[in-house]
C-alpha positions as CSV (number, residue, x, y, z in Angstrom):
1,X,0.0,0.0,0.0
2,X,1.1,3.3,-1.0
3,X,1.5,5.6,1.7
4,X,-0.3,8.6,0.2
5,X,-3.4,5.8,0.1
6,X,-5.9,6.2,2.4
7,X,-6.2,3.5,5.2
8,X,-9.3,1.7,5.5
9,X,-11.0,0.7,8.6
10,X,-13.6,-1.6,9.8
11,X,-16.6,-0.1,11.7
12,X,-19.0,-1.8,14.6
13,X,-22.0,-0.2,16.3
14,X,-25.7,-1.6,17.1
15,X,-28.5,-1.0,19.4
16,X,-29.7,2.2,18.3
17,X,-33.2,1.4,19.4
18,X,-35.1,3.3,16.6
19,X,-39.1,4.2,17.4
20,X,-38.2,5.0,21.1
21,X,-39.5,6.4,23.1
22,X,-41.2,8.9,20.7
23,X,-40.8,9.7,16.9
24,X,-39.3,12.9,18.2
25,X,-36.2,11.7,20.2
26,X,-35.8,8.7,17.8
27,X,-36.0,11.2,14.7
28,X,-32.6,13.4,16.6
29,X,-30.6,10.1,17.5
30,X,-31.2,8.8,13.7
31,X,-30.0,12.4,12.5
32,X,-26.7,12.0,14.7
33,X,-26.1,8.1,12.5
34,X,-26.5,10.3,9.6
35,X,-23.9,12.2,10.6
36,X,-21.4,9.9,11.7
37,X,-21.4,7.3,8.6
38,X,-21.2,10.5,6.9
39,X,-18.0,10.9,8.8
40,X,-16.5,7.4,8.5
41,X,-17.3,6.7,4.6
42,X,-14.1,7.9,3.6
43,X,-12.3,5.8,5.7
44,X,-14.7,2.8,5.9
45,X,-13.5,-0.3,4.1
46,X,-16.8,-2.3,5.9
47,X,-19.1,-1.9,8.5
48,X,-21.0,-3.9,10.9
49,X,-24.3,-2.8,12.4
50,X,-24.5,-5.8,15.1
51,X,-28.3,-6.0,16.0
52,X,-30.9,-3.5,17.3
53,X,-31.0,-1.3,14.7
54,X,-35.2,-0.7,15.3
55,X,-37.0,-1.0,18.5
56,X,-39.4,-3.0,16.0
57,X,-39.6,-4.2,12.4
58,X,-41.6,-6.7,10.4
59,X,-40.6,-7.4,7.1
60,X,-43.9,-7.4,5.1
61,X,-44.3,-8.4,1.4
62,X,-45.4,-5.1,0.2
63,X,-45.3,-2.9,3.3
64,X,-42.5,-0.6,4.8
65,X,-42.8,0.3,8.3
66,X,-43.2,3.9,8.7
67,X,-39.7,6.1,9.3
68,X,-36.2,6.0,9.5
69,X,-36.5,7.4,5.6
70,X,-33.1,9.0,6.4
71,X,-30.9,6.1,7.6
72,X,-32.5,3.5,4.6
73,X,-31.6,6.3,1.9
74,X,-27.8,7.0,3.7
75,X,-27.3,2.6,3.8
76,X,-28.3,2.1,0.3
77,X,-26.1,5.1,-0.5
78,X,-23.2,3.7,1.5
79,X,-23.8,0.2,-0.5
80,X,-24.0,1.4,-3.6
81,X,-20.8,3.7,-3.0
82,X,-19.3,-0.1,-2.4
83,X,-19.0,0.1,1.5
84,X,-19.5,-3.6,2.7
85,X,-22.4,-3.2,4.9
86,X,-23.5,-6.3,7.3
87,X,-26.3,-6.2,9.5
88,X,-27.6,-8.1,12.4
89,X,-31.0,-9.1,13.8
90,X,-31.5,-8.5,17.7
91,X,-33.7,-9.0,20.0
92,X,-35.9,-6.4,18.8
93,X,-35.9,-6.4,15.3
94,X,-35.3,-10.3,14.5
95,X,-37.7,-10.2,12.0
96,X,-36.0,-8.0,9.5
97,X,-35.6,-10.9,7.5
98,X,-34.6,-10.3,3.6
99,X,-35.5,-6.9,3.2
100,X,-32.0,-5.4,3.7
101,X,-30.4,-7.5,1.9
102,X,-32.7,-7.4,-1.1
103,X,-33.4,-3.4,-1.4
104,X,-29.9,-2.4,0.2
105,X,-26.7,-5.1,-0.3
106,X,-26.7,-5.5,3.0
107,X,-25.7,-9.0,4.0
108,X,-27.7,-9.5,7.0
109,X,-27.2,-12.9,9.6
110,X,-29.9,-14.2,12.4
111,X,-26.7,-15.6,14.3
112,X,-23.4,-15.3,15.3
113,X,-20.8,-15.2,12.9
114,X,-16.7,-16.2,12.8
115,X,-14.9,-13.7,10.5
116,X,-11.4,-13.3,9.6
117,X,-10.5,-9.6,8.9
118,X,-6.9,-8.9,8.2
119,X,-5.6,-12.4,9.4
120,X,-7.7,-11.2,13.1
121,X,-10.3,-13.7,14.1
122,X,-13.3,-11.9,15.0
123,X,-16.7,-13.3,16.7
124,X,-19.4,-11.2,16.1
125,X,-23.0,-11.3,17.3
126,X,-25.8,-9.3,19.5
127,X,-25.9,-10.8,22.2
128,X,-28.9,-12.1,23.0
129,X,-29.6,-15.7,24.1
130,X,-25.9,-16.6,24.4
131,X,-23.9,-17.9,27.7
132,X,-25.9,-19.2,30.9
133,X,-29.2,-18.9,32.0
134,X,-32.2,-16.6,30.9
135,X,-33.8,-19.6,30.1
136,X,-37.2,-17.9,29.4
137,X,-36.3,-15.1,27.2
138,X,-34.2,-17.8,25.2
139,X,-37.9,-20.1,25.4
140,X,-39.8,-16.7,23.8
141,X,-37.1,-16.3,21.1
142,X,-37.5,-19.4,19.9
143,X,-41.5,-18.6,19.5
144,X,-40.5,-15.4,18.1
145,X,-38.2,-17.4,15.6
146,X,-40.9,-19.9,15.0
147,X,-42.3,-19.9,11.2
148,X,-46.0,-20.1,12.1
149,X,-46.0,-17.7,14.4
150,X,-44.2,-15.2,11.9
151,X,-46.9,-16.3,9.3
152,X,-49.6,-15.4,11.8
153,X,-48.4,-12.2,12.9
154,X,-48.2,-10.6,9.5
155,X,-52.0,-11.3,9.0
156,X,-52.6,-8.4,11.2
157,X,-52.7,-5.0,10.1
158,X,-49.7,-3.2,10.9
159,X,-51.3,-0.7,12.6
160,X,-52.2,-3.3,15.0
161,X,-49.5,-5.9,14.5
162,X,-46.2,-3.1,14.7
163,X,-49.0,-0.9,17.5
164,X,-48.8,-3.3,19.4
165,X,-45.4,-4.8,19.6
166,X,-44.4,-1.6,20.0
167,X,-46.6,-0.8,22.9
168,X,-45.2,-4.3,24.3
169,X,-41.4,-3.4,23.9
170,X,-42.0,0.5,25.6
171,X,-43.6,-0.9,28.9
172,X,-40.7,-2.6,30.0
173,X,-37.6,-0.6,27.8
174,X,-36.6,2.4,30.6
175,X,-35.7,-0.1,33.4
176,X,-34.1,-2.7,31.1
177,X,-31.7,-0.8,29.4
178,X,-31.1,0.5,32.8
179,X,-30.5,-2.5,33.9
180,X,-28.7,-3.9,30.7
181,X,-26.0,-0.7,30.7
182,X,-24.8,-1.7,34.5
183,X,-21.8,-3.6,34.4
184,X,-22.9,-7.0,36.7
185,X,-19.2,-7.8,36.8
186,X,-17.4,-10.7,35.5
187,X,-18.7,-13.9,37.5
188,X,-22.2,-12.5,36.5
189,X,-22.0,-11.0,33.1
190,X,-23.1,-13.8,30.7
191,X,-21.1,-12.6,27.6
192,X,-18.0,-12.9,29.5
193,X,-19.0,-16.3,30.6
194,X,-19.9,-16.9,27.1
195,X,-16.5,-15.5,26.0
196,X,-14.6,-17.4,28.5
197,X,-15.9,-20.8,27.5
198,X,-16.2,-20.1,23.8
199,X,-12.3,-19.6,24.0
200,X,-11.2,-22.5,25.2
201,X,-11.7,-24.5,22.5
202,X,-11.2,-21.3,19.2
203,X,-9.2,-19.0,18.3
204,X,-11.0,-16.0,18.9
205,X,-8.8,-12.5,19.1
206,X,-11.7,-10.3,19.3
207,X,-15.3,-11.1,20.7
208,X,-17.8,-8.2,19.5
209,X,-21.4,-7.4,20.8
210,X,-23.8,-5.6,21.6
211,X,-27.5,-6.2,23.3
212,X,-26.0,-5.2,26.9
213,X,-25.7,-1.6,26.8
214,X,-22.3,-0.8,28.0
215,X,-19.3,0.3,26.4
216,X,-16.3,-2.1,27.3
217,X,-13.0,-3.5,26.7
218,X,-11.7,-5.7,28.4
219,X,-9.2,-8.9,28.2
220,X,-10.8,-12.2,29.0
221,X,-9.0,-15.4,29.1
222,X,-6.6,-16.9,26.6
223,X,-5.6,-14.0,25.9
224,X,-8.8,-12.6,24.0
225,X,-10.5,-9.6,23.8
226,X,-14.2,-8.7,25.2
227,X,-15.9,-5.9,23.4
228,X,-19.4,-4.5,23.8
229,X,-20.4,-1.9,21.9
230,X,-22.9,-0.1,24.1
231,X,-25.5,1.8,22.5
232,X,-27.2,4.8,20.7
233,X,-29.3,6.2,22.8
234,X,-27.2,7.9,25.3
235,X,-23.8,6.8,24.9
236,X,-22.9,6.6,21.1
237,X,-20.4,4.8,21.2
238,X,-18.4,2.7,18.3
239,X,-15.7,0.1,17.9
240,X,-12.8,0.5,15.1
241,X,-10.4,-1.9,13.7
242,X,-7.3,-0.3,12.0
243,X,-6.1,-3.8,10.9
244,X,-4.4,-4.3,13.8
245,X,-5.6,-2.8,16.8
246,X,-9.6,-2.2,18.2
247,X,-10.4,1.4,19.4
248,X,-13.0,1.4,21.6
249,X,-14.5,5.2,20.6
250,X,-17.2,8.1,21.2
251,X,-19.4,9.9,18.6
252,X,-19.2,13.8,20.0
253,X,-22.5,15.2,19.3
């Protein structure tokens, strides 16, 4: 590589929690996205957007759901301006299904992932349902994951059907993602437990998530690295691979 060449970088961020709590707050945190891939694009060689994107999506035949106009035209331009895009599904919008992939080039995966980027081995996924325990959130994803059950729910109107997951998801979302962007520590924290065990038997250098909230680095064993993403909502926060070395960074707004 030339030196006058630009270097190119690999990008991570999720849970940006789109539709919450109000159009109004979701329509300013979508404008600040805009603004940082509009920041990273010339030095962006690929980037990962790992789960969370929307608060909730369905993927209907011939529907869109309403919004985030801004961030689907500044993806597809991204794409088209041959940035590798990959997406993945979260706990909240796991039903995104094809339509990313089919309107945007974005490759898009329902689970985790092993990928080698510049001879690094990286382990990429949400977060969600992974590691110990939780055994009835991982019992309601599979339901969620279940093909009648998606065949059922897109019988309903989306008025109703998207009214009412969203309804469902805002009850509870102010004291979980309280509760999900406190470090628990390590004997508790089910990603490092994950981590820990996953490790033992690959050869992992970086393990990338998100789903919990919290911005973190942090070495686990064999000599692997922990990284959680944390979120778009308050923190904005962003991981960045040089090639080498992962920068754990902020967005100033």
């Amino acid at each position: 590589m030339s030196s006058k060449e630009l270097i190119k970088n690999t990008y991570f961020l999720s849970d940006f929690h789109l539709g919450v709590p109000n159009y109004a707050s979701s329509l300013v945190r979508e404008k600040h996205l805009i603004k940082f891939l509009d920041t990273i694009a010339p030095t962006a060689e690929a980037i990962y957007i790992v789960g969370d994107v929307f608060d909730m999506w369905y993927t209907y035949a011939t529907v869109v759901p309403k919004g985030y106009t801004r961030l689907l035209g500044k993806l597809a331009q991204l794409s088209d301006a041959g940035i590798k895009l990959y997406m993945f599904t979260g706990n909240h919008d796991m039903w995104l299904f094809d339509y990313f992939e089919t309107e945007l080039g974005i490759k898009t995966y329902t689970a985790p992932i092993t990928v080698s980027i510049n001879n690094k081995q990286f382990y990429i996924a949400h977060g969600d349902g992974l590691g110990p325990g939780d055994k009835g959130y991982k019992f309601i994803k599979k339901v969620f994951a279940n093909k009648v059950c998606q065949w059922l729910f897109k019988w309903l109107h989306p008025d109703i059907g998207l009214g009412f997951a969203n309804y469902w998801s805002g009850k509870s979302a102010g004291i979980k993602r309280l509760k999900d962007s406190i470090y628990l520590g390590d004997d508790k924290e089910f990603l490092i437990q994950f981590c820990n065990e996953h490790s033992q038997h690959n050869s992992i250098d970086f393990y990338v998530f998100g789903h919990r909230h919290y911005p973190l680095v942090k070495t686990i064993k064999n000599k692997s690295t922990y990284i959680n993403l944390g979120d778009w909502i308050s923190q904005y926060t962003y991981c960045v691979f040089d090639g080498t070395h992962c920068q754990l960074k902020t967005f100033a707004i």
